[in-house]
PAMAR-932569 format. One record per atom (N, C-alpha, C, O): atom name; residue in one letter; x, y, z. Coordinates in steps of 0.1 Angstrom, whole numbers, padded with zeros to 4 digits. Example, Ala and Ser with C-alpha at 12.3 -4.5 7.8 and 13.67 -1.06 7.14 Angstrom:
BEGIN
R/N/A/0132/-0057/0078
R/CA/A/0123/-0045/0078
R/C/A/0132/-0033/0078
R/O/A/0142/-0033/0085
R/N/S/0128/-0022/0071
R/CA/S/0137/-0011/0071
R/C/S/0129/0000/0079
R/O/S/0134/0011/0080
//
This chain:
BEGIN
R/N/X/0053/0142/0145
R/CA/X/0051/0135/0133
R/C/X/0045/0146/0123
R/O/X/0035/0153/0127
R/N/X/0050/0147/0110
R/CA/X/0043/0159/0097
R/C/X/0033/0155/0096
R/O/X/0029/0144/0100
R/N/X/0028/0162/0089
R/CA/X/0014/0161/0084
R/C/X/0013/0164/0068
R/O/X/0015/0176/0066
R/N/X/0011/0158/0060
R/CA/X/0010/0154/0043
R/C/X/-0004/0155/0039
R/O/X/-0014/0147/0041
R/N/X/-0005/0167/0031
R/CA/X/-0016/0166/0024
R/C/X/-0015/0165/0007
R/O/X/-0007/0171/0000
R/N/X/-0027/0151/0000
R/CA/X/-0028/0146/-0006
R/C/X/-0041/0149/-0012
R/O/X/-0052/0147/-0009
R/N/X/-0034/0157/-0025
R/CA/X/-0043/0162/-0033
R/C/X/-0043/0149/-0049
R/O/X/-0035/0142/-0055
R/N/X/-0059/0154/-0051
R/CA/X/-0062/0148/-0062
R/C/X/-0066/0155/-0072
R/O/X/-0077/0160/-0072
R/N/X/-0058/0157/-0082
R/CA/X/-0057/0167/-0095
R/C/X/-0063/0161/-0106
R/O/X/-0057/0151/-0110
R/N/X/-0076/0165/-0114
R/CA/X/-0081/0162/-0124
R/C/X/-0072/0166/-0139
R/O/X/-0062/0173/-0142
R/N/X/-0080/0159/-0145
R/CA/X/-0072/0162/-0159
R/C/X/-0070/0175/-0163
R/O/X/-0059/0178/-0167
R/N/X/-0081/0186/-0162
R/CA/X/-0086/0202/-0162
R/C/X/-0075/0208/-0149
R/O/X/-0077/0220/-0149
R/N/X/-0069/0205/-0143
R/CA/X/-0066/0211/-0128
R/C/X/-0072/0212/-0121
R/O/X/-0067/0213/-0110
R/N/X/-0082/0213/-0121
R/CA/X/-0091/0215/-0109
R/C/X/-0089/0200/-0097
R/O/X/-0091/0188/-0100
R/N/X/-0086/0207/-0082
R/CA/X/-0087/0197/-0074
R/C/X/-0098/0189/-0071
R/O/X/-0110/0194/-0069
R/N/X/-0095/0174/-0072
R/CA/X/-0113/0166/-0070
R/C/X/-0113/0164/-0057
R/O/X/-0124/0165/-0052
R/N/X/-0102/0160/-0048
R/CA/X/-0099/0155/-0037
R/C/X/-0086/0160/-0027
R/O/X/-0074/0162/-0030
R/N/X/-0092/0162/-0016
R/CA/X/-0079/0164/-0009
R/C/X/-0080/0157/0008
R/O/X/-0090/0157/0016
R/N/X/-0065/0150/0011
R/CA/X/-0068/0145/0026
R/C/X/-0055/0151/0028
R/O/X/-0045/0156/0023
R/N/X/-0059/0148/0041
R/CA/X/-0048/0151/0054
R/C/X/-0044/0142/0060
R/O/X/-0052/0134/0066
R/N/X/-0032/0140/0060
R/CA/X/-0028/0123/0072
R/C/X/-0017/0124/0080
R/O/X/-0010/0133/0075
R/N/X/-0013/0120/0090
R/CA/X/0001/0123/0095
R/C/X/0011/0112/0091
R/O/X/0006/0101/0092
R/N/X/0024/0112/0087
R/CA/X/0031/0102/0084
R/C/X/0040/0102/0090
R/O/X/0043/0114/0094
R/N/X/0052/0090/0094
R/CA/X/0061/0092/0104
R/C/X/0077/0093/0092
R/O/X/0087/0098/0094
R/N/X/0071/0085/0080
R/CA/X/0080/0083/0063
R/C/X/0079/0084/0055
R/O/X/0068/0090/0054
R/N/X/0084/0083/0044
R/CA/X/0083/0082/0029
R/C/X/0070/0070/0026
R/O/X/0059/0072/0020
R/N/X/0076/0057/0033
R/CA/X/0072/0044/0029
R/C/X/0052/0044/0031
R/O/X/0043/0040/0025
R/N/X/0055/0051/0044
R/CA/X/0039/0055/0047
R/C/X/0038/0061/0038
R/O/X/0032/0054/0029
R/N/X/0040/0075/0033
R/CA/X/0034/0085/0024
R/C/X/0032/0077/0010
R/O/X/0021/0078/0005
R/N/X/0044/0069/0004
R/CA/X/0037/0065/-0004
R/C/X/0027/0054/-0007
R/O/X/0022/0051/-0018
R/N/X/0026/0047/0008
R/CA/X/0013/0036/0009
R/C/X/-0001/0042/0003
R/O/X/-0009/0039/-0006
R/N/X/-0001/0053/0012
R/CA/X/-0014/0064/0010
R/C/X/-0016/0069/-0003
R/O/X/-0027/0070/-0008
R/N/X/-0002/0072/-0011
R/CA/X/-0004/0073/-0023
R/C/X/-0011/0066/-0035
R/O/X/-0018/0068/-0045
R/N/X/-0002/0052/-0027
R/CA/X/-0010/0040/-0038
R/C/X/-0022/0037/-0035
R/O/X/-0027/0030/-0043
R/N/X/-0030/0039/-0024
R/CA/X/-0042/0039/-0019
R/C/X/-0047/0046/-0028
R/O/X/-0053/0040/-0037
R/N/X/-0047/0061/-0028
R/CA/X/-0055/0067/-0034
R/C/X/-0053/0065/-0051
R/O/X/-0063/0066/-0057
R/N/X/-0045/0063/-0055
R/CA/X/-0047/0056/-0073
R/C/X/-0050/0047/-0075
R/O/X/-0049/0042/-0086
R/N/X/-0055/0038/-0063
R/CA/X/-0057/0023/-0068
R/C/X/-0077/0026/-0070
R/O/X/-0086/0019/-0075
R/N/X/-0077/0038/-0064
R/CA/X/-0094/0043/-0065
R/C/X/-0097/0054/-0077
R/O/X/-0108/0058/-0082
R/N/X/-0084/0058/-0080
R/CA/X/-0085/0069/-0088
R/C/X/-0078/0069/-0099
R/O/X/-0074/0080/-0102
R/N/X/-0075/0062/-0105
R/CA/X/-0061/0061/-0117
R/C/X/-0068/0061/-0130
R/O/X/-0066/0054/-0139
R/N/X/-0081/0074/-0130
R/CA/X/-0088/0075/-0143
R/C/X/-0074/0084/-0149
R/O/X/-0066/0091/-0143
R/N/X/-0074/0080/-0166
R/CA/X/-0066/0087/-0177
R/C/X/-0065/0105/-0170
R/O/X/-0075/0110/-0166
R/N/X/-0056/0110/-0169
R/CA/X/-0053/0123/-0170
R/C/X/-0048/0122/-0154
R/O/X/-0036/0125/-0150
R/N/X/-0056/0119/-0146
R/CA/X/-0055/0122/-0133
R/C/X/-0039/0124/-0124
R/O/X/-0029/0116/-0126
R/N/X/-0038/0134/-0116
R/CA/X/-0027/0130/-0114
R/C/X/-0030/0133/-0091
R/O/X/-0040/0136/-0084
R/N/X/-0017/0131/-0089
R/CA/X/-0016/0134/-0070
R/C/X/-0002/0141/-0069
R/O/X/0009/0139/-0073
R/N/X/-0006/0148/-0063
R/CA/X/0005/0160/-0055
R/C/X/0002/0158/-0040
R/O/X/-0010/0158/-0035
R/N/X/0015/0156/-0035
R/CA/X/0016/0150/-0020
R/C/X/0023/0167/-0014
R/O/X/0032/0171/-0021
R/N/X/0020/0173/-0004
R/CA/X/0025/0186/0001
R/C/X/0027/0183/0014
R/O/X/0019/0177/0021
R/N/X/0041/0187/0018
R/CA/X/0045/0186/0031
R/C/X/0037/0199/0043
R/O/X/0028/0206/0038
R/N/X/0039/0201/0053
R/CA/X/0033/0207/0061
R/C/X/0035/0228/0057
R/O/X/0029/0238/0062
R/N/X/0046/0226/0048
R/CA/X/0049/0239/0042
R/C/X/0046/0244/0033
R/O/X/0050/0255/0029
R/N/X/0036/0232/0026
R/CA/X/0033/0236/0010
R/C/X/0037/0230/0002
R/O/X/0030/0228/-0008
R/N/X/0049/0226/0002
R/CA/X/0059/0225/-0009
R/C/X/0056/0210/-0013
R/O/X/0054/0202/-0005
R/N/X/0055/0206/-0027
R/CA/X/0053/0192/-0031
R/C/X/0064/0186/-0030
R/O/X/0075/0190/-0032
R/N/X/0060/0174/-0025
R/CA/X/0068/0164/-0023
R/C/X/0070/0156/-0031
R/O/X/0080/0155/-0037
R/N/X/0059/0149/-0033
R/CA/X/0055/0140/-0051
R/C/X/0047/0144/-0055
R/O/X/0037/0149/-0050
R/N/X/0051/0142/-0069
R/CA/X/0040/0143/-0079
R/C/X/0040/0132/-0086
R/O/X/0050/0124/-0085
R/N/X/0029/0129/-0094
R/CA/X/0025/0115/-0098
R/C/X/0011/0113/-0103
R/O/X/0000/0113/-0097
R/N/X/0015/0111/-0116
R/CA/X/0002/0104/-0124
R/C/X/-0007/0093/-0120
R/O/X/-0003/0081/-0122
R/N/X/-0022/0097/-0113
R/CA/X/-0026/0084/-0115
R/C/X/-0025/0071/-0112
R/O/X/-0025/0065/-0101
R/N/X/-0023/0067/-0127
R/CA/X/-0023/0054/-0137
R/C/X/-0006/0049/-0137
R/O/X/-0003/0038/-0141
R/N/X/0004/0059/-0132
R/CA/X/0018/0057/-0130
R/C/X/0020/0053/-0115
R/O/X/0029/0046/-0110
R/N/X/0011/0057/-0109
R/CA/X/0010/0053/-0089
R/C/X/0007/0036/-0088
R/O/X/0012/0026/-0082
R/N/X/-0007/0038/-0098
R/CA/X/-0011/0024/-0096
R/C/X/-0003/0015/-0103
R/O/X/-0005/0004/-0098
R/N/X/0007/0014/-0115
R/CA/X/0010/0005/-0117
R/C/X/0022/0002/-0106
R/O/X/0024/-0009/-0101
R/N/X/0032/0015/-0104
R/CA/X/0039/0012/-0097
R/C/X/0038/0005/-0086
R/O/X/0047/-0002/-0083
R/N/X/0025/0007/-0078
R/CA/X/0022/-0003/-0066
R/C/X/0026/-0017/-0072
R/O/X/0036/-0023/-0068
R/N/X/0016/-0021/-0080
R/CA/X/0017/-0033/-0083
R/C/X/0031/-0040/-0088
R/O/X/0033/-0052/-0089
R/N/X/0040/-0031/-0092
R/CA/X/0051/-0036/-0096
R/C/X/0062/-0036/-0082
R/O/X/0074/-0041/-0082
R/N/X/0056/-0031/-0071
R/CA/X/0063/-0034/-0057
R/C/X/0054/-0045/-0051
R/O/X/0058/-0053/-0043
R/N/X/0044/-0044/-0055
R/CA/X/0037/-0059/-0045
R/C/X/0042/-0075/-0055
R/O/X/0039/-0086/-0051
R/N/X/0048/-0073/-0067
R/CA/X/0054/-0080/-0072
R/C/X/0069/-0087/-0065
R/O/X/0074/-0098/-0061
R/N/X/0074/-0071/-0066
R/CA/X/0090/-0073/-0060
R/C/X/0087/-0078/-0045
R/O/X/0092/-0089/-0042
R/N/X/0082/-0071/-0038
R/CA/X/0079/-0078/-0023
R/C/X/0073/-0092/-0020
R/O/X/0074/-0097/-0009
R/N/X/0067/-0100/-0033
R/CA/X/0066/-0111/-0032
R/C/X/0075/-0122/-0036
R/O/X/0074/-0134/-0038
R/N/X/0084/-0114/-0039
R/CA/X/0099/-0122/-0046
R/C/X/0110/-0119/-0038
R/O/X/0122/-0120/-0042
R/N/X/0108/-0114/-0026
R/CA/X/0118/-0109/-0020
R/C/X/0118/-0123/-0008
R/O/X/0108/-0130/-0006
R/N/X/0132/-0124/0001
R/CA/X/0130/-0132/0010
R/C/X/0123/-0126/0020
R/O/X/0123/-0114/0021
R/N/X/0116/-0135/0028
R/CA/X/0113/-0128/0038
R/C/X/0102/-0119/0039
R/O/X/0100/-0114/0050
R/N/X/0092/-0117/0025
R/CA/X/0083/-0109/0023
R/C/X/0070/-0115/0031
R/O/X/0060/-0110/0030
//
């Protein structure tokens, strides 16, 4: 299973936050994502997700993570079977 590191980029660049998690998917990786914007989605801010080689995976504003969550916990409650 990779291992995904999740950085937290201020408005300035400078890193505020960084974790390490292992994920077995996308769907995980982006759970963790909306985790971390639903704590962090001050104006500017953004998250860079890096796979085990560096290389970004996502990138993502913020305040564009968090709404997005919310607009999947919408869809998932309109879905059958949710």
């Amino acid at each position: 299973m990779p291992y995904y590191e999740f950085c937290l980029i201020g408005g300035d660049g400078a890193r505020l936050r960084r974790e390490r998690h292992l994920a077995s998917d996308l769907e995980t990786v982006w759970g963790l994502v909306f985790r971390m914007a639903e704590f962090e989605s001050e104006r500017g801010r953004r998250i860079h997700v890096l796979d085990d080689q560096g290389r970004i995976v996502i990138g993502i504003g913020a305040s564009a993570a968090t709404l997005s969550a919310q607009h999947l916990r919408v869809l998932r409650g309109r879905s059958p079977g949710a």
